[in-house]
C-alpha positions as a printed Julia matrix, in Angstrom:
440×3 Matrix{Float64}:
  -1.19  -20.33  148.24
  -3.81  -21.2   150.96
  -5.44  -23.91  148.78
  -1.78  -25.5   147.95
  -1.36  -25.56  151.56
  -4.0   -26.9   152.74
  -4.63  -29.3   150.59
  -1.07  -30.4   151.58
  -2.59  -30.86  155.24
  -5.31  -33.33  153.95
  -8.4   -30.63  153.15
  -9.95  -30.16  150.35
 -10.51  -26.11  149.49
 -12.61  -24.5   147.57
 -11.69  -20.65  146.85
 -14.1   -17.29  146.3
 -12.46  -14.25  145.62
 -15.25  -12.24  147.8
 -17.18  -11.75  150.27
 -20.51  -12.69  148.25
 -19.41  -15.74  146.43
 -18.03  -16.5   150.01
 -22.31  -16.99  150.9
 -23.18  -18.11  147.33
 -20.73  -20.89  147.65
 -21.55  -21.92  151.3
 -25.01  -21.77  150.66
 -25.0   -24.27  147.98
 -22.44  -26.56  149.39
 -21.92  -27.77  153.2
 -18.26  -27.14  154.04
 -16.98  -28.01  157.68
 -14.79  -24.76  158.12
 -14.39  -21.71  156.04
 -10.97  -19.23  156.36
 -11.98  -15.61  155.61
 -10.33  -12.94  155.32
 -12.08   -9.18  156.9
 -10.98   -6.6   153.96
 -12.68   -7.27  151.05
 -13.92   -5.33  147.99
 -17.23   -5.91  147.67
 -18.36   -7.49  150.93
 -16.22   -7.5   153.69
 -15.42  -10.4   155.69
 -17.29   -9.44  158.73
 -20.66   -9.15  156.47
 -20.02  -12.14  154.84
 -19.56  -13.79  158.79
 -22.92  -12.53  159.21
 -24.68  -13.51  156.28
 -23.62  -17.35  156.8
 -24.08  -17.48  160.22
 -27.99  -16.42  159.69
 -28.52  -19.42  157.43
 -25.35  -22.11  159.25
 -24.93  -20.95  162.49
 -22.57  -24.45  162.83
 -19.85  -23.64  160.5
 -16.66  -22.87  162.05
 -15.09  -19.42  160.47
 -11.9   -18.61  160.82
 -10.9   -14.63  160.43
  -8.06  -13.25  158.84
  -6.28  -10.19  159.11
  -3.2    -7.47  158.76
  -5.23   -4.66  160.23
  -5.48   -6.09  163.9
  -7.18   -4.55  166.52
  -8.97   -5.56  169.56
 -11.86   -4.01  168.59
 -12.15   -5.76  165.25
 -11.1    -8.69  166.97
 -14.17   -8.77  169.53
 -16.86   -7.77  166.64
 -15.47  -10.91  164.76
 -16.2   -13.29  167.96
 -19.33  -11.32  168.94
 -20.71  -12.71  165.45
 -20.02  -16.14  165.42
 -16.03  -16.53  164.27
 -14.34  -19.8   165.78
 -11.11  -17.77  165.54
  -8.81  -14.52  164.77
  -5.68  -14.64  163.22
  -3.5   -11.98  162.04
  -1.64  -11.47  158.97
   1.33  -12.69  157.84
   0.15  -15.87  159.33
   2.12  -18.38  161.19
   1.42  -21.67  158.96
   2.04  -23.52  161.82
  -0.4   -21.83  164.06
  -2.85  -21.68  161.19
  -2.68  -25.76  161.09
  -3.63  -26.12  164.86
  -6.17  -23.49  164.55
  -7.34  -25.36  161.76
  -6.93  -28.85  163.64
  -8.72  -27.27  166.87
 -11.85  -26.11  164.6
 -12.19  -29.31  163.09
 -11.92  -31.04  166.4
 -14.62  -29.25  167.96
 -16.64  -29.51  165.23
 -16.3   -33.27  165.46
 -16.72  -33.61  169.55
 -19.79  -31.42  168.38
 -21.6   -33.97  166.66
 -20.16  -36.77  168.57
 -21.81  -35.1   171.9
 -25.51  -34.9   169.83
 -25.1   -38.03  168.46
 -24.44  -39.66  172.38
 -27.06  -37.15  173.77
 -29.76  -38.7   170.71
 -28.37  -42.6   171.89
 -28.78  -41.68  175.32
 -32.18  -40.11  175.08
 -33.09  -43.69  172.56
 -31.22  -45.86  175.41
 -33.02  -44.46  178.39
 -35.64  -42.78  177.66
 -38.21  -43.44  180.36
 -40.88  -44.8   177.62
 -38.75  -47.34  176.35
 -39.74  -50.84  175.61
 -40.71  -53.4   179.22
 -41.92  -56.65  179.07
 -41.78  -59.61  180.29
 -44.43  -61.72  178.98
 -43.87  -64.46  176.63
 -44.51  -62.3   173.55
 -42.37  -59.35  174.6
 -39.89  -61.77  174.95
 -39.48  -63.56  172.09
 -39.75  -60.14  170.31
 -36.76  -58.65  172.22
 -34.75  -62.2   171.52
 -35.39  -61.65  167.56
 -34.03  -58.43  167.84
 -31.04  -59.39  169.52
 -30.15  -61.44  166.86
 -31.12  -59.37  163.85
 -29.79  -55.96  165.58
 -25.94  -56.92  164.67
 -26.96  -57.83  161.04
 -27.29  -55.78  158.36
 -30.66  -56.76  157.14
 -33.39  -54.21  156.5
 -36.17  -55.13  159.14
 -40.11  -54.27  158.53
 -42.02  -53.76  161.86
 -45.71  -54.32  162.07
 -48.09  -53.59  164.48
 -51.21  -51.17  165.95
 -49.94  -47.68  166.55
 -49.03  -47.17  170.1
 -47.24  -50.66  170.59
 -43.43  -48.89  170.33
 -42.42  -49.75  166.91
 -39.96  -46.98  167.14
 -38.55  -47.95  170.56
 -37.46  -51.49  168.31
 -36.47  -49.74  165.62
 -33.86  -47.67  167.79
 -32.81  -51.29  169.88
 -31.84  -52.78  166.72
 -29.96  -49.68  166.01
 -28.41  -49.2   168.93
 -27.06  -52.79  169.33
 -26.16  -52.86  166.03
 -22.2   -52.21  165.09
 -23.56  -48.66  163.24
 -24.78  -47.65  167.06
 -22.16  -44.79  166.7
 -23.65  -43.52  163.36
 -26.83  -41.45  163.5
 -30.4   -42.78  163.82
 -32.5   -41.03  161.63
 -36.03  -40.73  161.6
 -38.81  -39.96  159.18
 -42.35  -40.57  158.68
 -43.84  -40.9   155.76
 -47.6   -40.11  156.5
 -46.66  -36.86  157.52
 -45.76  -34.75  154.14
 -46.57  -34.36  150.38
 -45.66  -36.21  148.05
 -43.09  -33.27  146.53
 -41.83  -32.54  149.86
 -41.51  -36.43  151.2
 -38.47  -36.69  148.2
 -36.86  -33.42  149.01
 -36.88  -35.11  152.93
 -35.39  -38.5   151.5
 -33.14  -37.52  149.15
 -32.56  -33.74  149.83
 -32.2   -31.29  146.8
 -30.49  -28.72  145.2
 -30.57  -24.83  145.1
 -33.63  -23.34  142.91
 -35.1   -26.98  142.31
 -38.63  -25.62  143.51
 -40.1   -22.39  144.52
 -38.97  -21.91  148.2
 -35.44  -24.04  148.08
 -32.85  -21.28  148.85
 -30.28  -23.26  149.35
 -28.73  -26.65  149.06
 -30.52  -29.52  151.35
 -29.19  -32.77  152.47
 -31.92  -35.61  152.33
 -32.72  -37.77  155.33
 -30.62  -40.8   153.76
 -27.58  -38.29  153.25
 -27.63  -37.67  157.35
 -28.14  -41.34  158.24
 -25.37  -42.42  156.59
 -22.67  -44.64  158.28
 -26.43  -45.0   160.37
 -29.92  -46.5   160.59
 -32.69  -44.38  158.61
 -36.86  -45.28  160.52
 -38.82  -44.77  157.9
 -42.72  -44.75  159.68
 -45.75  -45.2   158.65
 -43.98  -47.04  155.16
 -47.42  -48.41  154.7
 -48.15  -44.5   153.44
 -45.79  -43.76  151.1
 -47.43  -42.58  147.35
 -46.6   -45.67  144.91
 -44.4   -43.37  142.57
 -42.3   -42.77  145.78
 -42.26  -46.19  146.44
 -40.07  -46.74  142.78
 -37.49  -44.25  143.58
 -37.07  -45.37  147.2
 -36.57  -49.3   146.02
 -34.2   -48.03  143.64
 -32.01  -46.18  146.42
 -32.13  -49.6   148.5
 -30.77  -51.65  145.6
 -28.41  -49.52  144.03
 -27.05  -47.59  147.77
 -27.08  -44.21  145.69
 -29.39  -41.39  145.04
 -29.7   -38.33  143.19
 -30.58  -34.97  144.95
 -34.09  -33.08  143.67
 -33.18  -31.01  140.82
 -29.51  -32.47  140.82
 -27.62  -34.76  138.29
 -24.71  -35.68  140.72
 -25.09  -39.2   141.76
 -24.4   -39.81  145.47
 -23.54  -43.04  147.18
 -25.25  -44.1   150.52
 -24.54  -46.41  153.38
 -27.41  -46.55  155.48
 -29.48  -49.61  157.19
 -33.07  -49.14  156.43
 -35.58  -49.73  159.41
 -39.21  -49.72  158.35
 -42.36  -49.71  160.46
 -45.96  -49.52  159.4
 -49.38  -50.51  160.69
 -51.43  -51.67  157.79
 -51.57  -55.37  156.6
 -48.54  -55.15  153.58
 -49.57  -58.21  152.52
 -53.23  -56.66  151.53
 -51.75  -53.31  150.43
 -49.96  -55.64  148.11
 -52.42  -57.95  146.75
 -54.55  -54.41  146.44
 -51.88  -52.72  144.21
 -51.76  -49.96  147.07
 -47.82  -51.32  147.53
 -45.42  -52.59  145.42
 -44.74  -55.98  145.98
 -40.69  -55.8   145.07
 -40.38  -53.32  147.62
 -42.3   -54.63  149.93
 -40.3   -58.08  149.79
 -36.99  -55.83  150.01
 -38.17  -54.1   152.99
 -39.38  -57.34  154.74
 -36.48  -59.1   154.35
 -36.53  -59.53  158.2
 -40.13  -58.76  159.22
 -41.12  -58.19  163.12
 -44.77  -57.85  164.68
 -44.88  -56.33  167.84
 -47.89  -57.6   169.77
 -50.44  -55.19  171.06
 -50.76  -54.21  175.13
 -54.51  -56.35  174.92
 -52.28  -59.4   174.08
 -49.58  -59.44  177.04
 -51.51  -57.94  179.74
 -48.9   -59.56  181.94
 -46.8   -56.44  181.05
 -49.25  -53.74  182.46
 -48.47  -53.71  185.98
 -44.91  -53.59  185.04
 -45.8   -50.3   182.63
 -48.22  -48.41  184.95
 -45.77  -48.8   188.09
 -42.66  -47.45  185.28
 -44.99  -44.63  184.14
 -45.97  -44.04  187.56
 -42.49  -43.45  188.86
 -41.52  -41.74  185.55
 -44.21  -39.4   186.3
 -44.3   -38.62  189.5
 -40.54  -37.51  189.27
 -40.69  -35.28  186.47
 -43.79  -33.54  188.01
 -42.19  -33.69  191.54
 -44.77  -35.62  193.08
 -44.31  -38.32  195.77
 -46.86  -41.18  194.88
 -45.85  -44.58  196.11
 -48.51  -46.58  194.03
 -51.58  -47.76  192.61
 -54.13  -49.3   194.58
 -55.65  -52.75  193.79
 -58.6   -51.45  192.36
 -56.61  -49.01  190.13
 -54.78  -52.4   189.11
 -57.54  -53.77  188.58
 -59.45  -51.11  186.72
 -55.66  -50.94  184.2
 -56.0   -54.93  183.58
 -59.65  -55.21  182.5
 -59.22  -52.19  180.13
 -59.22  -53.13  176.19
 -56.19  -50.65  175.09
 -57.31  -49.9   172.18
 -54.2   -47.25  172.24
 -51.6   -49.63  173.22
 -48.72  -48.58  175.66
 -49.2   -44.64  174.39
 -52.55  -44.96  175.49
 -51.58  -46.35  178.95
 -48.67  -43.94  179.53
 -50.81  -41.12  178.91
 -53.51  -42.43  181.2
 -50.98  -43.09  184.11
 -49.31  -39.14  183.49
 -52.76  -37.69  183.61
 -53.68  -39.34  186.75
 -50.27  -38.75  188.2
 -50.8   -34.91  187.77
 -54.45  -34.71  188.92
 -53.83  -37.32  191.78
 -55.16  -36.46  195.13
 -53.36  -39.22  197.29
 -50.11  -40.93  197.44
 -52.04  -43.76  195.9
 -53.41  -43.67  192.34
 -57.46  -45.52  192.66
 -59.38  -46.44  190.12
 -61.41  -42.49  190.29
 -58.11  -41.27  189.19
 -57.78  -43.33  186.14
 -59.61  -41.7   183.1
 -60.39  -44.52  180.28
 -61.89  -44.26  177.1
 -62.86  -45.88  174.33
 -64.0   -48.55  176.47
 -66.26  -51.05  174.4
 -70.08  -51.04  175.11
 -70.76  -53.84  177.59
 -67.63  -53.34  179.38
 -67.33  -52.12  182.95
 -65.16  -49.36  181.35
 -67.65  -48.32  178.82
 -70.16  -44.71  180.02
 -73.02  -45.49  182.37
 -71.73  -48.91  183.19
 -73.43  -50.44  186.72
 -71.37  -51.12  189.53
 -71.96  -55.03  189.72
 -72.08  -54.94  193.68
 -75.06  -52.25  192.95
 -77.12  -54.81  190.5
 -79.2   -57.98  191.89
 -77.47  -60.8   192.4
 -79.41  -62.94  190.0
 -77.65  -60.54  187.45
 -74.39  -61.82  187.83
 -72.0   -64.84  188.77
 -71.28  -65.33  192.12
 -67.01  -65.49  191.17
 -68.0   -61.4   190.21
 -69.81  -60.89  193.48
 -67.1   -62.56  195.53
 -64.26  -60.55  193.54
 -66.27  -57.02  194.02
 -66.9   -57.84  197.62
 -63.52  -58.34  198.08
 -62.2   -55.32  196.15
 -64.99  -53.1   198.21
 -63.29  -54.32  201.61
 -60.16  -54.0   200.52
 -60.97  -50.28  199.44
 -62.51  -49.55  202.73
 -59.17  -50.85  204.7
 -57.48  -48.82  202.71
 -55.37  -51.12  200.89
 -54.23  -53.48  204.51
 -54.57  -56.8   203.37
 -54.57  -58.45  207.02
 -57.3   -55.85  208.0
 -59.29  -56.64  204.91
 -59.31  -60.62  205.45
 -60.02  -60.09  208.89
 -63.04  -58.31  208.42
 -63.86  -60.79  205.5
 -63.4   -63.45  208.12
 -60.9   -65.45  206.28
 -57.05  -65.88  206.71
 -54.32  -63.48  204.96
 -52.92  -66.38  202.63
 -56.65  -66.74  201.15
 -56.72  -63.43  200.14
 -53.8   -63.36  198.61
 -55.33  -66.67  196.72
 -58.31  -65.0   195.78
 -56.32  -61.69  194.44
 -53.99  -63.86  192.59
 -56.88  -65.95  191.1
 -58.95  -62.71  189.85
 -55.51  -61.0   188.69
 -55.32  -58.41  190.91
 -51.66  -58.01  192.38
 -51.19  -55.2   194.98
């Protein structure tokens, strides 16, 4: 009678008869809200409650009742049931209830999927620029973002591929659907598919249940698939046939399921190579790339780095409730001349590390901690102060720049008190700063 009249209200039900084929059935299949009733003759429904909150603590359940009691009532809630409702039930009240559950299951999910596109939107690392590459980057992806094409991004680890991948998404008309994220360097080659494509009960040793796959949660959404570049060649067959034909089939399943998901792909190997070396298939890669993006590394817009390290630097210094107001010019100076072979991680982990072991309201150049600095470079281990070497060592430009920096250092950052012990004018040093790019 329950299933007629439900079914009447738009659901689609699915019966047990008790309390254990009540958790058989809801572990194998996801269902969005589950009436159950508490007298039972094998398992009763408050064991049953139990059992399926343990492995879906999400699932609405809905108890049902003649023998009502506050008691029973308040050991029902206590374990997890949405509602209580006694019996014979009021059809009309059992609708709302119904129509409640459902709601807050849906404001649910709505409220994680705006807390995810807040945390993508702004999150304090997210992408800053404004030299001429990070610009043209950020005007491609304003005009790919509202397409549907599946985009390829390229570039050194560290440069925010994912930070792109979640700007297309999120200016993109699925920005309401999730963004889903995987990388593919990071499991087996077994487990990888079961992530994708999800599988079913008893399809290997240690699958209790039914899993959705990654492309099963994105849809309506954007799936990231990292690291791309990774992905075992036999894995690369069954995800090309996913993209073509927009359906899958679960591990250990024969149901074919349909998918609607954008597919945004990063990866930091040369594809073209890993194709001409048989390492990648070159019909996937081609259907990946249809729209291809290379975001340049920190070495190659340098113009950005004061920009980063004074975000960072705020960023920073208000999560770990510290008041510093800046970074000297020698700290500036110390940030520019650095290779990055790390990219923008590298620098934001540079600029929170100094930030927490500062010892002024001014980060200087002591405070920064570089490495990987190339042999030859001022960065790189036992390098010599050039003030410190002779002056038929090095080019005059370097001595005047160090002297400079040195005076500047012992004025403690006062530009007028600097150039007047320099004995030249304000504006000049502001010339000469500008012309060895350091910018207070």
């Amino acid at each position: 009678m329950l299933s007629t009249l439900t079914e009447g209200w738009g659901y689609a039900a699915v019966e047990a008869s008790d309390g254990d084929e009540a958790i058989a059935k809801a572990r194998k299949q996801a269902f969005d809200l589950i009436l159950m009733d508490i007298r039972m003759l094998k398992v009763s429904g408050l064991d049953a409650l139990s059992a399926i909150k343990a492995f879906n603590p999400a699932i609405p359940i809905i108890v049902m009742t003649a023998y009502a009691s506050v008691e029973t009532a308040v050991h029902a809630l206590k374990q997890g049931a949405y509602d209580y409702l006694t019996k014979p039930l009021d059809f009309d009240e059992l609708q709302l209830t119904m129509g409640r559950a459902m709601e807050h299951l849906r404001l649910k999910e709505e409220n994680r999927r705006l807390k995810e596109t807040l945390g993508e939107t702004f999150d304090a690392r997210r992408m800053i620029g404004s030299s001429p590459a990070m610009l043209k980057l950020l005007q491609t992806v304003a005009r790919v973002a509202p397409s549907e094409a599946t985009v390829l991004i390229s570039g050194e680890s560290g440069t925010g591929k994912e930070l792109i991948a979640a700007a297309i998404h999120f200016n993109s008309p699925r920005k309401d659907g999730p963004f889903v994220k995987m990388n593919c360097a990071a499991l087996t080659e077994t487990l990888l598919e079961s992530e994708l494509f999800g599988h079913e009960k008893g399809a290997f040793t240690g699958a209790h249940r039914l899993k959705e796959g990654k492309f099963r949660q994105a849809h309506a959404g954007s799936l990231f698939l990292d690291e791309v570049g990774e992905m075992p060649l036999s894995m690369q067959a069954k995800l090309l046939r996913v993209l073509q034909e927009r359906e899958l089939v679960r591990v250990g399943g024969e149901q074919v399921l349909k998918v609607d998901v954008r597919v945004i792909a990063a990866t930091n190997r040369d594809m073209s190579e890993a194709v001409r070396n048989g390492r990648f298939r070159e019909d996937l890669y081609y259907r990946l790339n249809v729209v291809g993006l290379e975001v340049p590394p920190l070495r190659e817009r340098s113009e950005d780095i004061p920009l980063l390290a004074q975000h960072f630097l705020k960023h920073f210094s208000e999560k770990n409730r510290k008041m510093l107001k800046g970074l000297t010019p020698q700290a500036m100076d110390r940030l520019l001349r650095h290779p990055w072979p790390g990219n923008v991680r590298e620098l934001m982990n540079v600029i929170e590390r100094a930030v927490v072991l500062a010892r002024s309201e001014y980060l200087d150049a002591e405070d920064l901690l570089l490495e990987n600095a190339p042999a030859g470079t001022e960065e790189s281990a036992g390098a010599v102060d050039p003030i410190e070497r002779g002056p038929a060592d090095i080019p005059l430009e370097e001595v005047e720049r160090m002297t400079i920096l040195k005076t500047l250092e012992s004025a403690g950052g006062n530009k007028s008190e600097a150039a007047r012990r320099l004995g030249i004018t304000r504006r000049t040093l502001h010339q000469k700063l500008k012309k060895y790019g350091v910018m207070p």
